[in-house]
N, C-alpha and C positions, 0 to 999 in steps of 0.2 A: 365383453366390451373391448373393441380393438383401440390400443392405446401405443403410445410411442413415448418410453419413457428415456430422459438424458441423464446422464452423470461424467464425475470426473474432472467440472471447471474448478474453477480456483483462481487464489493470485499466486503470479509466478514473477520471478525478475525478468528483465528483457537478456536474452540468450537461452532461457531455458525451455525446458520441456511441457509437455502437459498430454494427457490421451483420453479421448472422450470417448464416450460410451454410447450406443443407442437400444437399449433391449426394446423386441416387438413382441406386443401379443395380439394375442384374436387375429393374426394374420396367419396364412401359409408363405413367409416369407420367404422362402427361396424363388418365389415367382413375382418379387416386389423388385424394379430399379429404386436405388436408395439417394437422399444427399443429405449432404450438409452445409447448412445455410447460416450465414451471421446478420445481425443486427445491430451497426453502433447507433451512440444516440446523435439522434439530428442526420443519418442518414438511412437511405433504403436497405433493405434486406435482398442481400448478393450473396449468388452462390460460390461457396470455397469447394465444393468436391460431391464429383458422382461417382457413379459404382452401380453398373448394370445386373440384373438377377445372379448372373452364372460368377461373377468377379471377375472376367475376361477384361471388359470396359472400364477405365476409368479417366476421369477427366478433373482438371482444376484450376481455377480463377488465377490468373496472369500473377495475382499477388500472393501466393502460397506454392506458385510453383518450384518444386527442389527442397520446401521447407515441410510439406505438410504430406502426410499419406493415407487414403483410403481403404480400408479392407472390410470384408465382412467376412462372418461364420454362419452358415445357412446351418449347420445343426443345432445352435444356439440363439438363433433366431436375431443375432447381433450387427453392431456395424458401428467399426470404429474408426477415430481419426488422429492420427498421431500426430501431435502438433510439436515440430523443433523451430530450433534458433529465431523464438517466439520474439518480436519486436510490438512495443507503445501501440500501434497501429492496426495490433490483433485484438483487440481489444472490443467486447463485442458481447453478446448475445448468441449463443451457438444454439442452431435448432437440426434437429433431426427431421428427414423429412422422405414421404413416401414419395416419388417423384410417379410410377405409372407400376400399373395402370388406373389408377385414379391417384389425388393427393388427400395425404393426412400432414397432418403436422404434430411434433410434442410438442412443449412446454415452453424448451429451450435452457440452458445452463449457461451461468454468465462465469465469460473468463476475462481475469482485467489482469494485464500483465505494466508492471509498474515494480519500478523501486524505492 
């Protein structure tokens, strides 16, 4: 059964760190473009970061730019997001998401960053 499983939220203070996690299975991932996508509450779900099959490609939402980083491991079938100088406003819902050639979505892993 192909599944997209998240890890790694948490609460953190505002300035710190956090890295999330996305394991795939039932896929041959190396031939998946990947992202990561948030959810707060009372608004839409926007993308924070893509990341094309090969890791050549990556791209990220205007609000994470300089703060957040995209990578994956195609022999571990992973794909992770390093979130710095984490601010109130990251605050969120983080979902892993198969972007093409079709979409899957996981679960998602809530991260509330707060003191």
């Amino acid at each position: 059964q192909a599944q997209l499983v998240e890890s790694g939220g948490g609460l953190v203070q505002p300035g710190g760190s956090l890295r999330l996690s996305c394991a795939a299975s039932g896929f041959i991932f190396s031939n998946l473009d990947m992202g990561w996508y948030r959810q707060a509450p009372g608004k839409e779900r926007e993308l924070v970061a893509f990341i094309n099959s090969n890791g050549y490609r990556r791209e990220y939402g205007d609000s994470v730019k300089g703060r957040f980083t995209i990578s994956r491991d195609n022999s571990a079938s992973r794909v992770y997001l390093q979130m710095n100088s984490l601010k109130s406003e990251d605050t969120a819902v983080y979902y892993c998401k198969v972007v093409r050639p079709f979409q899957h979505w996981g679960q998602g892993t809530q991260v509330t960053v707060s003191s």
